[in-house]
C-alpha positions as CSV (number, residue, x, y, z in Angstrom):
1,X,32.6,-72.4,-48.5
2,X,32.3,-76.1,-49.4
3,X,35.9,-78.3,-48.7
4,X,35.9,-79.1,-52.5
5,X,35.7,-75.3,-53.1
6,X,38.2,-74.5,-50.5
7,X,40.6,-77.4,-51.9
8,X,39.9,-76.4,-56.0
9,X,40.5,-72.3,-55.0
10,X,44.1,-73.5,-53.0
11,X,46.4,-72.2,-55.0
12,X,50.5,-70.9,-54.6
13,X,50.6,-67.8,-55.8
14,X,53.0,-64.9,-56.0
15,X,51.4,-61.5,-55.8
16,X,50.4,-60.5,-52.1
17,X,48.2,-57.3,-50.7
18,X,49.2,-56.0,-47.7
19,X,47.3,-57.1,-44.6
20,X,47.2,-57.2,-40.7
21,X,48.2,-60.5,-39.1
22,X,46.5,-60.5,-35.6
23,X,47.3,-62.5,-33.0
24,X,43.2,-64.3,-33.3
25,X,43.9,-65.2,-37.0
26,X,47.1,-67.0,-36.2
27,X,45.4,-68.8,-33.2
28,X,42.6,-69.6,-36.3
29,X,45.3,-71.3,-38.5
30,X,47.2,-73.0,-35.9
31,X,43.9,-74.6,-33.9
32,X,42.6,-75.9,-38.2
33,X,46.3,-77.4,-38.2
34,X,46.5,-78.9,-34.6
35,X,43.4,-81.2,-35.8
36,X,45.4,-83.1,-38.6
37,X,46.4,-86.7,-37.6
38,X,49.8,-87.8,-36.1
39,X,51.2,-91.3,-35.6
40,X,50.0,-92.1,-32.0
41,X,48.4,-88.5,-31.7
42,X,52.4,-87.2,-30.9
43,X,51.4,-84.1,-32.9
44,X,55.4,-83.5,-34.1
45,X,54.9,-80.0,-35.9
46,X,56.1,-76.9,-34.5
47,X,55.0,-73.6,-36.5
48,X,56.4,-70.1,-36.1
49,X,54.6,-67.4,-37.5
50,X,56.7,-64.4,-38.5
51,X,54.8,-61.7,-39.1
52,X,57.0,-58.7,-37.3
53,X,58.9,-56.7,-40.4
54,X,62.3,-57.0,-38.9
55,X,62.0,-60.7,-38.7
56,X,60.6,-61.2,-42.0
57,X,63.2,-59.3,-43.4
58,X,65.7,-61.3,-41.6
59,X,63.5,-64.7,-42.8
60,X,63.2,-63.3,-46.2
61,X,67.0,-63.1,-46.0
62,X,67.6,-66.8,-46.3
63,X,65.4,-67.5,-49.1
64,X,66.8,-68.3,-52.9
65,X,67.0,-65.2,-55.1
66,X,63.7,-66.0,-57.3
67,X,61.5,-66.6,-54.3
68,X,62.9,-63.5,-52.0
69,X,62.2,-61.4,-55.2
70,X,58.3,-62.1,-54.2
71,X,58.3,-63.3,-51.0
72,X,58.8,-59.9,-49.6
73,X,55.3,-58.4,-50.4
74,X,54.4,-61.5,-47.6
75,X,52.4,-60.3,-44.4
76,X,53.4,-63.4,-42.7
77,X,55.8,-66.1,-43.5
78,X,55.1,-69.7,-41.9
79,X,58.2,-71.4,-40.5
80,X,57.1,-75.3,-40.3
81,X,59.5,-77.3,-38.2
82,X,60.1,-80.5,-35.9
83,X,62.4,-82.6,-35.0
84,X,62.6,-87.0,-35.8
85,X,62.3,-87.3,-32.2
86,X,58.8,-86.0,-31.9
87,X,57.5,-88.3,-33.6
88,X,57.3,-91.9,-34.1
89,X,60.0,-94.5,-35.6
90,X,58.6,-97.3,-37.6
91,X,60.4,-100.5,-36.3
92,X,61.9,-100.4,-40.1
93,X,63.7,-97.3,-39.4
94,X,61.5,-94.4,-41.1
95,X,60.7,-91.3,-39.5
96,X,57.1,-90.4,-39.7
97,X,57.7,-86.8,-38.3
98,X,57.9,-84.9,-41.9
99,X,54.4,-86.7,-42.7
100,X,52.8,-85.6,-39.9
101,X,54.2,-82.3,-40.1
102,X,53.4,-81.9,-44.2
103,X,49.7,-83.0,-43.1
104,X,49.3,-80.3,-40.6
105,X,50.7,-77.9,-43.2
106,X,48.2,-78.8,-45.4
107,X,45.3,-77.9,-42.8
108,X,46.8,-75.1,-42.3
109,X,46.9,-74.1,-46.3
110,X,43.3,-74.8,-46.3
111,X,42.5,-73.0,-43.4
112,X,44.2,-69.8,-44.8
113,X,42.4,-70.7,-48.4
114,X,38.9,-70.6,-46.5
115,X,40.0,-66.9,-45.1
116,X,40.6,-66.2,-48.5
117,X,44.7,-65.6,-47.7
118,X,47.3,-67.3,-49.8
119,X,49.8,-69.7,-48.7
120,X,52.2,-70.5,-51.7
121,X,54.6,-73.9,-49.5
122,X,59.0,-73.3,-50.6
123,X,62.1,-75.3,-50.8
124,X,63.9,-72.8,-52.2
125,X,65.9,-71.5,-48.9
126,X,68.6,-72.2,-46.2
127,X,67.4,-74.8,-44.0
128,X,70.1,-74.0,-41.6
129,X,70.1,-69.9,-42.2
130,X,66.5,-70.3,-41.2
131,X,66.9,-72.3,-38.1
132,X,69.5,-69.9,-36.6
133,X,67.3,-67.0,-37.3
134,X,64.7,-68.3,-35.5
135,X,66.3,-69.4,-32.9
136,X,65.4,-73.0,-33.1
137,X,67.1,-75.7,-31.3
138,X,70.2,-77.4,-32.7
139,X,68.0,-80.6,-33.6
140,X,65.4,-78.9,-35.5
141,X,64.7,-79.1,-39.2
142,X,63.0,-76.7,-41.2
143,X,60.8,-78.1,-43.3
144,X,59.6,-75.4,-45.2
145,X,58.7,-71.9,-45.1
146,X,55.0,-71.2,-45.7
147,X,54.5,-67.6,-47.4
148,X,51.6,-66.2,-46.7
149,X,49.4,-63.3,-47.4
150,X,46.1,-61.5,-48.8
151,X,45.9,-62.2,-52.5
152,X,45.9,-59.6,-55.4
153,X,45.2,-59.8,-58.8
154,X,47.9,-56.8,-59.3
155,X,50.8,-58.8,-60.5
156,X,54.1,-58.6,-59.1
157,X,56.1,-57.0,-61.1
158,X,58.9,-59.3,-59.1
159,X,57.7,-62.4,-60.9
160,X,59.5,-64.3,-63.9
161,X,57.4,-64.9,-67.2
162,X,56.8,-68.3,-65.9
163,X,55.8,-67.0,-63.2
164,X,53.0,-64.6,-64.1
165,X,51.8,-67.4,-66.3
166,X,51.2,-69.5,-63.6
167,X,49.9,-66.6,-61.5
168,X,46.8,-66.1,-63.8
169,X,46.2,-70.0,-65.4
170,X,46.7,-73.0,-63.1
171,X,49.2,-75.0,-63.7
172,X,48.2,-78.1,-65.2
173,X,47.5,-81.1,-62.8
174,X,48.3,-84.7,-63.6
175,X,45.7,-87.2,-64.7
176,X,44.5,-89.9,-62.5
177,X,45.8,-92.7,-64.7
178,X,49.5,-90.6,-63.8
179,X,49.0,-90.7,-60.3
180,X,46.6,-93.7,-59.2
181,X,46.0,-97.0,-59.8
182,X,42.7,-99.1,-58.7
183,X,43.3,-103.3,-58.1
């Protein structure tokens, strides 16, 4: 698959088939997301890839209503996490560690996309509920939770009308005139 194909087929959907998570594909995702670049190569993301049923139940747990409705169907759920301290510090004062992490999330997105899996990125959660359950050090942020899955075009019949609408028609994208400017 061409990276323009890859990128145009990435989408975050709802509706998940079953499948096996081996311990090769998660080695797979993690090496395409180890390659993204980091702010003097410090590499700040942390991943935990949850794929055991009594953890994702216990994952699936902290997650806001309308996304654990869905989310359950997952195969494997993708805790992203680090910590400001991994990372650089911009003699301003910004923290470049959710940057670096949010491109080696994206890597790993495509990665999955190429496998043909879908990885549908959430906010909707307990940042804290999350980090105990995993059994993250006290410092650590979760950034998001990354659900991931095979892909069927069997609608869940978990997902809101607005969902299923953007299940089977993607959602409009801006317009470059929205979102860049050439000088």
């Amino acid at each position: 698959m061409e990276f323009r194909e890859v990128v145009e087929q990435r989408r975050s959907l709802r509706s998940f088939a079953p499948m096996e998570v081996s311990e090769a594909l998660i080695r797979d995702l993690a090496g395409v997301a180890g390659l993204a670049p980091s702010c003097s190569n410090k590499q700040p993301w942390r991943f935990v890839f949850v794929r055991s049923v009594e953890m994702l139940q216990r994952l699936v747990a902290t997650l806001a209503p309308g996304n654990a409705a869905w989310a359950k169907q997952a195969s494997l759920v993708v805790a992203v996490w680090s910590q400001a301290d991994l990372d650089c510090r911009t003699p301003d004062g910004r923290d470049y560690y959710q940057f670096d992490t949010g491109m080696a999330s994206a890597f790993l997105m495509l990665a999955a996309t190429e496998k043909h899996l879908t990885g549908h990125p959430i906010a909707g959660f307990d940042p804290e509920a999350a980090r105990q359950v995993l059994a993250l050090p006290a410092g650590a942020r979760v950034i998001t939770l990354i659900i991931m899955g095979g892909h069927t075009h069997e609608i869940s019949p978990a997902l809101a009308a607005w969902q299923i609408k953007a299940e089977t028609e993607r959602p409009a994208r801006m317009r470059f005139e929205d979102f860049a400017t050439i000088v």
